[in-house]
C-alpha positions as CSV (number, residue, x, y, z in Angstrom):
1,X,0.0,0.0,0.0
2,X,1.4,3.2,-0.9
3,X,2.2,6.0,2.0
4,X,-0.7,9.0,2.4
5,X,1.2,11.3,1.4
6,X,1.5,9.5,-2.0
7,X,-2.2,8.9,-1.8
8,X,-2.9,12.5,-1.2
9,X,-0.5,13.9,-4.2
10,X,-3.1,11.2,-6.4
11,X,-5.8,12.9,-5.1
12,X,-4.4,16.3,-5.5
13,X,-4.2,15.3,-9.2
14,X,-7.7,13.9,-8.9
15,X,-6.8,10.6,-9.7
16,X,-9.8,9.1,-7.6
17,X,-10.4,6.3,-9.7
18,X,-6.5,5.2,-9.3
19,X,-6.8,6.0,-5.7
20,X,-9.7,3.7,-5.5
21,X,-8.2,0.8,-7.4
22,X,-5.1,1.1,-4.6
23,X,-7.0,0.8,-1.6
24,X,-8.7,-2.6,-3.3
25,X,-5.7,-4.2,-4.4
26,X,-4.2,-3.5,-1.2
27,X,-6.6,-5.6,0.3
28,X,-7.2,-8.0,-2.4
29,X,-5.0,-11.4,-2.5
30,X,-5.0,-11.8,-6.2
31,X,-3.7,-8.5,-7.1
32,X,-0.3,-9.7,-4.9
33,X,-0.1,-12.3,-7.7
34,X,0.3,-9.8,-10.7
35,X,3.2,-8.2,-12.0
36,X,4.1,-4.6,-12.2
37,X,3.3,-4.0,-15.6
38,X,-0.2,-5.8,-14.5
39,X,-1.3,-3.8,-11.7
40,X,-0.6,-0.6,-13.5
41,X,-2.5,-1.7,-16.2
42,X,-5.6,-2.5,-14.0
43,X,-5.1,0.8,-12.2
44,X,-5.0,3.0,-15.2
45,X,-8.2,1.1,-16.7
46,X,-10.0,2.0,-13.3
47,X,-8.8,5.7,-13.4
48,X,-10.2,5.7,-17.4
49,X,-13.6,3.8,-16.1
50,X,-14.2,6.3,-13.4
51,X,-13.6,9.5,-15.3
52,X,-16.3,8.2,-18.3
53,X,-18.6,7.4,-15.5
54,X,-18.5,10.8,-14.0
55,X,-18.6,12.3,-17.3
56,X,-22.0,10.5,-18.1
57,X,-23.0,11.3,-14.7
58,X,-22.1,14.9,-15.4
59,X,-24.1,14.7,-19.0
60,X,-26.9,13.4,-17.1
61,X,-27.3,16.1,-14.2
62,X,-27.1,18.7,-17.0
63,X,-29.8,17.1,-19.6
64,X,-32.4,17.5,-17.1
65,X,-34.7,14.8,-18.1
66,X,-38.0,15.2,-16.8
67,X,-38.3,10.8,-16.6
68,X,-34.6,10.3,-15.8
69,X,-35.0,6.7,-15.1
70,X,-36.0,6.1,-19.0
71,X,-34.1,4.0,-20.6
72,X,-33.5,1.9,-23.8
73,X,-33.3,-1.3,-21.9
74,X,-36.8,-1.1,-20.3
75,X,-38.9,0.0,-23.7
76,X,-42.6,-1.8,-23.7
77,X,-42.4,-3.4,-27.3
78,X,-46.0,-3.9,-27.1
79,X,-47.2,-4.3,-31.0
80,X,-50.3,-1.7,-30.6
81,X,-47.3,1.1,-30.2
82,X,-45.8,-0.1,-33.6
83,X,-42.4,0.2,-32.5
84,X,-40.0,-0.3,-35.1
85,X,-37.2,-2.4,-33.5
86,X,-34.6,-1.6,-36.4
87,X,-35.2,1.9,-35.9
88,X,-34.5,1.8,-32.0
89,X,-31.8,0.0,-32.8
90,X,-30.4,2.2,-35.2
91,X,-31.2,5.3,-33.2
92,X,-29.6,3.8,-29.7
93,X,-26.1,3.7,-32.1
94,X,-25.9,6.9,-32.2
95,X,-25.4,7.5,-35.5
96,X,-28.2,10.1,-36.0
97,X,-26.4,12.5,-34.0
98,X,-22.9,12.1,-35.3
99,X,-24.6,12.6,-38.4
100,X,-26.8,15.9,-37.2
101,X,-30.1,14.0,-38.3
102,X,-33.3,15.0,-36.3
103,X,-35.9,13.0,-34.8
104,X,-39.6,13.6,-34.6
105,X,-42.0,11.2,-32.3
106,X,-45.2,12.0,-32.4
107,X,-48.8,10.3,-30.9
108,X,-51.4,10.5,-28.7
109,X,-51.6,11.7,-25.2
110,X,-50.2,9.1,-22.8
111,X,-49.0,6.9,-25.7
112,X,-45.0,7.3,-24.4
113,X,-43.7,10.2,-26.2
114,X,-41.8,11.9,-23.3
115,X,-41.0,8.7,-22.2
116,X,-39.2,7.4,-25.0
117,X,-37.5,10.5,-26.0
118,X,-35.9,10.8,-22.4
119,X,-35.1,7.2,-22.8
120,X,-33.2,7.8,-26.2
121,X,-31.8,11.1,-24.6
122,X,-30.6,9.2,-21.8
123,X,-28.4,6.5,-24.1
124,X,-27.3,9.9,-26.1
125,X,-25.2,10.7,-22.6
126,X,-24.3,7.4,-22.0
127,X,-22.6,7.5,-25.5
128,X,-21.0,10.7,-24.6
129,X,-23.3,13.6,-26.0
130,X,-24.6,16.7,-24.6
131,X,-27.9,16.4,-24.0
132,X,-30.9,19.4,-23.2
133,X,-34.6,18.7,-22.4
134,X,-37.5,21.4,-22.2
135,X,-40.4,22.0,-22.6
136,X,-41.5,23.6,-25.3
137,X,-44.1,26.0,-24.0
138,X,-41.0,27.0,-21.2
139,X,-38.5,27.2,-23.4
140,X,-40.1,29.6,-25.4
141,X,-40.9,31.5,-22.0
142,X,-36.9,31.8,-21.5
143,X,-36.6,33.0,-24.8
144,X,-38.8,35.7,-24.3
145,X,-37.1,36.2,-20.8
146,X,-34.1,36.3,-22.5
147,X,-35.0,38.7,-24.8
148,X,-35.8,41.3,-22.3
149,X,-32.3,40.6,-20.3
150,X,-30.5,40.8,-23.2
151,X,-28.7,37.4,-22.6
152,X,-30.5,35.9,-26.0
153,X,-27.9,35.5,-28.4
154,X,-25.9,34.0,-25.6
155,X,-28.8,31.8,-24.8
156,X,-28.8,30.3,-28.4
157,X,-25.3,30.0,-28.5
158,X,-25.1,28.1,-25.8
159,X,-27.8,26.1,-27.1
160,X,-26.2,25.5,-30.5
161,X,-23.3,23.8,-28.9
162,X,-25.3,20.8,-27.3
163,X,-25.6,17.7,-29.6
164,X,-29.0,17.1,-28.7
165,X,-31.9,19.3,-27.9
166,X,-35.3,17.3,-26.5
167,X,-38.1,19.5,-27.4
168,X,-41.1,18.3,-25.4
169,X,-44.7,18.9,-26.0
170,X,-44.5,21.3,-29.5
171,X,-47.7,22.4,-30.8
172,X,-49.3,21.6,-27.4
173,X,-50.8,25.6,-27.5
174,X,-50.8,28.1,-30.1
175,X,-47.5,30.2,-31.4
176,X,-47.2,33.4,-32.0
177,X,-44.8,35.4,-34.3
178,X,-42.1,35.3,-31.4
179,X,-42.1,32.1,-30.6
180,X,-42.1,31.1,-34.2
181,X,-38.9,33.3,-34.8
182,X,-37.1,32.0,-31.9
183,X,-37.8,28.4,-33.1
184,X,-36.4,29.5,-36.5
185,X,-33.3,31.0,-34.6
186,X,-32.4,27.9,-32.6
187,X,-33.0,25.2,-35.5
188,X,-31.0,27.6,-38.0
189,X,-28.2,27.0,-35.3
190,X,-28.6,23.7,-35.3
191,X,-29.4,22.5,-38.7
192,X,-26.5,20.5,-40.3
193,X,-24.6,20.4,-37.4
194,X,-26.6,19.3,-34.1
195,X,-29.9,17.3,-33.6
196,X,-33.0,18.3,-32.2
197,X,-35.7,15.5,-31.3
198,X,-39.1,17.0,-31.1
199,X,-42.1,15.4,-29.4
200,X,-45.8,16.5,-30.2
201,X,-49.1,14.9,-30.4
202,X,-50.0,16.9,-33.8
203,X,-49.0,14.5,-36.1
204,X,-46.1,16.2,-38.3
205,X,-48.2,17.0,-41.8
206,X,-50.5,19.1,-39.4
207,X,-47.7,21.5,-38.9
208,X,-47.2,23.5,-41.4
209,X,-51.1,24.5,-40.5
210,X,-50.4,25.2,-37.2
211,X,-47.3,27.1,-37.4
212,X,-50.1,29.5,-39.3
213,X,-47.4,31.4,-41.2
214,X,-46.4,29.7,-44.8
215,X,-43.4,31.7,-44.8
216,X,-41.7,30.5,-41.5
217,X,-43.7,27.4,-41.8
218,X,-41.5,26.5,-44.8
219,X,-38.3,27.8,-43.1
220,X,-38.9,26.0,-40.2
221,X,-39.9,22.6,-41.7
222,X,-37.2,22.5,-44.0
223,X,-34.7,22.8,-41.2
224,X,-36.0,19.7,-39.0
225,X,-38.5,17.9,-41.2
226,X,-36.3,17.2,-44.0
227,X,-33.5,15.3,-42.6
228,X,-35.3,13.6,-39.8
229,X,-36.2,10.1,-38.1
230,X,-39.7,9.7,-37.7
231,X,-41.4,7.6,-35.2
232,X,-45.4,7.6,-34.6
233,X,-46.4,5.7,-31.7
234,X,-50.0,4.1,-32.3
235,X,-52.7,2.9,-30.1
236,X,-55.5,5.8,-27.8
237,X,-55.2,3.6,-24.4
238,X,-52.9,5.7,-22.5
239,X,-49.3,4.0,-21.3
240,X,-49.8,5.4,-17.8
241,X,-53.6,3.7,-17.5
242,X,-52.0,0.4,-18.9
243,X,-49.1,0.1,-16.5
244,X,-51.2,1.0,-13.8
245,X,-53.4,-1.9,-14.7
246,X,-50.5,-4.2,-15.1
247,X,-49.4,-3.2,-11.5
248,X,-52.4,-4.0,-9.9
């Protein structure tokens, strides 16, 4: 076992994963058996293991997932939902967001929108990407807010620099010519170089209609219609009622 004040110079350096793997193998008869060259190999692994953890633990905190339990491993692939498994798949890669692709889920109330897209935000971090979710009805609240504070352009900018925005809700109430600039603003950021996944229960060819302006209608569809994943969940019994049912 090395001295403290070795122990504490690890620390200082915020080696806490090495530190970790020291006090184990200090107390662990198999690791007396290894070489040198072994244990140092084992200790840097554990330092490189606990910095991606924290990292994803880090990516986590900040996504601020409003189910942040979802996850890809516990999806219902009940057939009324039509889930395509491929596309799941395909999406839990991570692919679409090295590649700036969107992603649009739309469906009925209950049917597992939010759910899934927190669950498909939630394997973005694990992968490693920067991850935002909000509602769309408050973020278009701060927007306004940051309009009058003047911190809006720094608002978007720090928005274009996530990999993913989850934008919950859309087309839940109806938008005005503010909000329907700001959206242009933030997918004009994004478009080509960042993803957005959107959630609504308007089914996306109602959109255009209820952005109510053809002009920024088209601007706006172009920029996340156009080079997204669509998923449309099927079936009017809500999730929540049918998990409640199964619970009882």
């Amino acid at each position: 076992m090395l001295n403290e004040h070795t122990l504490d110079q690890l620390k200082s350096l915020r080696l806490d994963g090495m530190v970790r793997a020291i006090e184990e193998q200090a107390t662990s008869t198999a690791a007396a058996g290894l070489s040198f060259d072994e244990r140092l190999t084992l200790l840097v692994q554990r330092e490189v293991a606990w910095r991606d953890d924290r990292r994803v633990q880090r990516l986590l905190k900040a996504a601020k997932l409003k189910v942040s339990a979802a996850c890809i491993e516990d999806i219902n692939w009940r057939a009324s939902r039509a889930l395509d498994r491929g596309l799941i798949t395909t999406l839990a890669g991570g692919d679409w967001l090295r590649h700036a692709r969107n992603l649009l889920i739309t469906g009925a109330t209950g049917s597992g929108k939010t759910w899934l897209a927190c669950a498909l935000a939630h394997q973005a971090a694990r992968s490693g990407f920067s991850v935002l979710y909000v509602r769309a009805a408050r973020l278009f609240d701060e927007l306004q807010v940051a309009h009058g504070d003047g911190s809006f352009a720094r608002r978007l900018a720090a928005m274009a620099k996530l990999d993913l925005v989850v934008i919950d809700d859309f087309a839940i109430s109806p938008m005005g010519p503010a909000e329907r600039n700001d959206l242009l603003e933030l997918l004009d950021d994004r478009i080509g170089t960042r993803s957005t996944l959107i959630t609504s229960q308007l089914p996306v060819k109602a959109w255009h209609t209820y952005l109510n302006d053809p002009t920024l209608a088209d601007a706006i569809l172009d920029r996340v219609v156009h080079s997204s994943h669509k998923i449309e969940l099927k079936g009017t019994r809500s999730m929540r009622d049918a998990d409640a049912a199964a619970a009882a």
